[in-house]
C-alpha positions in Angstrom: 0.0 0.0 0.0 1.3 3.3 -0.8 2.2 5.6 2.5 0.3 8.7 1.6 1.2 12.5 2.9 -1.0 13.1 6.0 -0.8 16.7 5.1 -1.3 16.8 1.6 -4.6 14.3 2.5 -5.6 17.3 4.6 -4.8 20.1 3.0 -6.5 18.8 -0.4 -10.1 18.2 1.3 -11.6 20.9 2.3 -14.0 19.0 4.6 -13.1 15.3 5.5 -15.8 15.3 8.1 -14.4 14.0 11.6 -10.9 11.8 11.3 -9.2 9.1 13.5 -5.0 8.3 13.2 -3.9 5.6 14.7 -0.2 4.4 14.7 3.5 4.3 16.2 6.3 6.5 16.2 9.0 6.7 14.2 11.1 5.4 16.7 8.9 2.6 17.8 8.2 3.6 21.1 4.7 5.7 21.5 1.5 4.3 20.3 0.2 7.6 18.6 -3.7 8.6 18.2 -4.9 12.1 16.6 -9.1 12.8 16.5 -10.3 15.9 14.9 -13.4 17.9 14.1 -15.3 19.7 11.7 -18.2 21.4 10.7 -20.2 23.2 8.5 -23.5 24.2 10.6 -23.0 26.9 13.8 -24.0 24.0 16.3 -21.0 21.7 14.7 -18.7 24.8 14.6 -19.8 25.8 18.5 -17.5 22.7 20.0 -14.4 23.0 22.0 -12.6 19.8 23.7 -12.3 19.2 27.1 -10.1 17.0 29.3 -12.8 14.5 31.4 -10.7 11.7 33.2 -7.9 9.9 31.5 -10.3 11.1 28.1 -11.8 14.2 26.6 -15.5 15.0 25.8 -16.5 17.7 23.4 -18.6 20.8 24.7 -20.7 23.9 23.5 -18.4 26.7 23.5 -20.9 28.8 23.7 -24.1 27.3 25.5 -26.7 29.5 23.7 -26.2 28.7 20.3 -25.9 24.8 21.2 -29.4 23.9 19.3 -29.0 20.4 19.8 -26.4 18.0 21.4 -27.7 14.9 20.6 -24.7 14.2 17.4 -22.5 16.9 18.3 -21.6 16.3 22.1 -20.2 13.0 23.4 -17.1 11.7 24.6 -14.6 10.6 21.4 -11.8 9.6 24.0 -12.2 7.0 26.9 -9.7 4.2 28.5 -10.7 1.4 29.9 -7.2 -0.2 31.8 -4.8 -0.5 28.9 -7.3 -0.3 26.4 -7.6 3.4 24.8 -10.7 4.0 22.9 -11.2 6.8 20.4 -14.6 7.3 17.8 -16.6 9.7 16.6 -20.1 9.8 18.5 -21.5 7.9 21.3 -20.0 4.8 20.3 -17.3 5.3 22.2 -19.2 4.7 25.6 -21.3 1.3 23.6 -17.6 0.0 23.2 -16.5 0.4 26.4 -19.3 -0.7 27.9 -19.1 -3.6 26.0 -14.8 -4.5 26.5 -15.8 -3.9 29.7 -18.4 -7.1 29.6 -15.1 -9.4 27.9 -17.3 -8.1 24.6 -14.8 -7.8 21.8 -14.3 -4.2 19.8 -16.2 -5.6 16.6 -18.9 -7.6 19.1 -20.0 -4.4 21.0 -20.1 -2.2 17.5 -22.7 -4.7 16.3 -25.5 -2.3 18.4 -24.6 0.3 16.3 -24.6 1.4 12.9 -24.0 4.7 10.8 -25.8 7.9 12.2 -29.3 9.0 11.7 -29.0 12.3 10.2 -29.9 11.1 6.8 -29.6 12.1 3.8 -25.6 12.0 4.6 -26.2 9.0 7.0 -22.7 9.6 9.0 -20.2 6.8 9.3 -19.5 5.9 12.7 -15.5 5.5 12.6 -14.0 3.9 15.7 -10.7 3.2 17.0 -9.0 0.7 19.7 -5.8 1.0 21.2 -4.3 -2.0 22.9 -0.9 -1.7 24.8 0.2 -4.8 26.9 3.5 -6.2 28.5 5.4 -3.8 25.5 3.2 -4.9 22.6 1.2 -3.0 20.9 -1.9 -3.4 18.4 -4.5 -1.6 17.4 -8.2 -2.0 15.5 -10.1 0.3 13.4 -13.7 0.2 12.6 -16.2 1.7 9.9 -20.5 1.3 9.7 -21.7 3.0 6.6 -24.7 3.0 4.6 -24.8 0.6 2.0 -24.5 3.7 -0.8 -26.9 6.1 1.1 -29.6 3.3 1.6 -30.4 3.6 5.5 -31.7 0.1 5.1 -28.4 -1.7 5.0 -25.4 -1.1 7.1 -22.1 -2.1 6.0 -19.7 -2.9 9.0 -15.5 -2.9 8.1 -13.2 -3.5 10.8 -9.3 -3.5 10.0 -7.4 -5.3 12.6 -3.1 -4.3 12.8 -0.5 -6.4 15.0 2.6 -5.4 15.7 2.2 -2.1 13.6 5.7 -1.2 11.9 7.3 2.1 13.5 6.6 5.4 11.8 3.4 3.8 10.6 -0.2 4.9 10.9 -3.5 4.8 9.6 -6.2 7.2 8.4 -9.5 7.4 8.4 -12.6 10.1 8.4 -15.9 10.2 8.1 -16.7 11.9 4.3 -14.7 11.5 1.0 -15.2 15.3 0.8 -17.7 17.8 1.0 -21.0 17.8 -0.9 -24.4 17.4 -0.1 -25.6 14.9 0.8 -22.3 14.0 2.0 -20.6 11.0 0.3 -19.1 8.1 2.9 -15.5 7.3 3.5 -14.7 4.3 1.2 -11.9 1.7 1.6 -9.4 0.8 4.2 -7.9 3.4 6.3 -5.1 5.3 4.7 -1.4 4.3 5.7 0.6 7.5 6.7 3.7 8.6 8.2 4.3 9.5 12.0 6.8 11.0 13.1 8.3 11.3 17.1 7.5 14.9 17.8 4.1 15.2 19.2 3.9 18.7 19.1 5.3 18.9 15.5 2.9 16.2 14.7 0.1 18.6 16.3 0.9 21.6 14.8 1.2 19.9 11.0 -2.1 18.6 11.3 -3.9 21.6 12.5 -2.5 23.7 10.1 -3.6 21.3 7.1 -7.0 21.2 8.5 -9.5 24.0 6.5 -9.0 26.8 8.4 -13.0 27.9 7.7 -14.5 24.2 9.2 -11.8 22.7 11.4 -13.3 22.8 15.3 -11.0 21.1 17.3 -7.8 18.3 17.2 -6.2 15.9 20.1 -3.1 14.5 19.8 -2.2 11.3 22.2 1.6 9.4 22.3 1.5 6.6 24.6 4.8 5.4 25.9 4.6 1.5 24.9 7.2 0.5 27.9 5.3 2.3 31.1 2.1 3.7 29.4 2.2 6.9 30.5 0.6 9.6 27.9 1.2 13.2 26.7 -2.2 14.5 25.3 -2.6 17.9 23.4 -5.6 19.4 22.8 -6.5 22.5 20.1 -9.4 24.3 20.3 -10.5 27.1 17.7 -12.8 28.4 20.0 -10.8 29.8 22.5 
């Protein structure tokens, strides 16, 4: 598979939707996970990311024009022991709840499916971190519509052991803007990652459309002790 430019992915789609990175340094040693926003409406755009716990949850910037919460505000980020869980809407509590139970990732998804806000019909992307006794894997997951029909819901997960240092993997929500919005297709994306979280920060938030990015974190995961840096950008500030 050919390692595409994270930045030149970004830079040439003005509206990817919401994106998940998942991957290890280039020096083999962090297990690295970016999540980022967008939007296009004022209640999208009116999010700002928040620390909760060893997670983050998204929240109204501004509580008044918050019109409603029900797609917009959830927690992407949550750990569950060495388990580190990262997806775009409420799914993210579903598969921890369901870990929790000795449920696999792809077991507790099977609930779920794409979101209701047809006619786009949102892919639920999810991502799951695993980091154990120095080893290191990781999972990520796609329901879609079956081509925009809400009556079928095509479920992808992509499993990767051992990933290969300076390797990660991409994947968002929307192909690129449009209305209705047309759905991710394929695997996830393999990209480079580098060992400088805040250079790795900084790159993708300045890729991002300046006019609908909302908000980016940025975990690296030390794979020996699995202690964590996070970053966190806001453009509401």
């Amino acid at each position: 598979m050919e390692m595409l430019s994270i930045e030149k992915e970004l830079q040439g789609n003005s509206y990817p939707g919401r994106g998940i990175i998942i991957g290890r340094s280039a020096d083999g040693t962090k297990a690295v996970t970016a999540y980022f926003i967008m939007g296009r409406s004022v209640n999208s755009r009116n999010r700002i990311f928040v620390e909760e716990g060893e997670g983050i949850r998204t929240q109204a910037f501004d509580p008044a024009l918050l019109t409603d919460p029900s797609l917009v505000i959830y927690a992407p980020v949550r750990v569950l022991g060495n388990k580190t869980i990262v997806t775009n809407g409420d799914q993210t509590d579903t598969i921890y709840e369901g870990m929790d139970k000795q449920m696999t990732f792809e077991q507790s998804l099977r609930s779920r499916e794409f979101e209701p806000d047809g006619p786009n019909y949102t892919p639920r992307i999810s991502g799951i971190m695993h980091i154990e006794n120095g080893k290191y894997n990781y999972a990520m997951s796609i329901l879609k519509s079956n081509n925009g029909n809400p009556d079928s819901c095509n479920r992808y997960t992509f499993a990767y052991e051992n990933p290969a240092a300076g390797e990660g993997h991409f994947i968002h929500t929307y192909m690129h803007d449009g209305n209705p919005l047309p759905s991710f297709e394929g695997e996830p994306k393999l990209i480079a990652i580098g060992d400088d979280m805040d250079a790795f920060t900084d790159m993708l938030w300045n890729s991002l459309n300046e006019e609908n990015k909302v908000s980016l974190f940025v975990r690296y995961i030390d794979i020996a002790t699995g202690t964590y840096e996070t970053k966190i950008v806001n453009k509401n500030q």
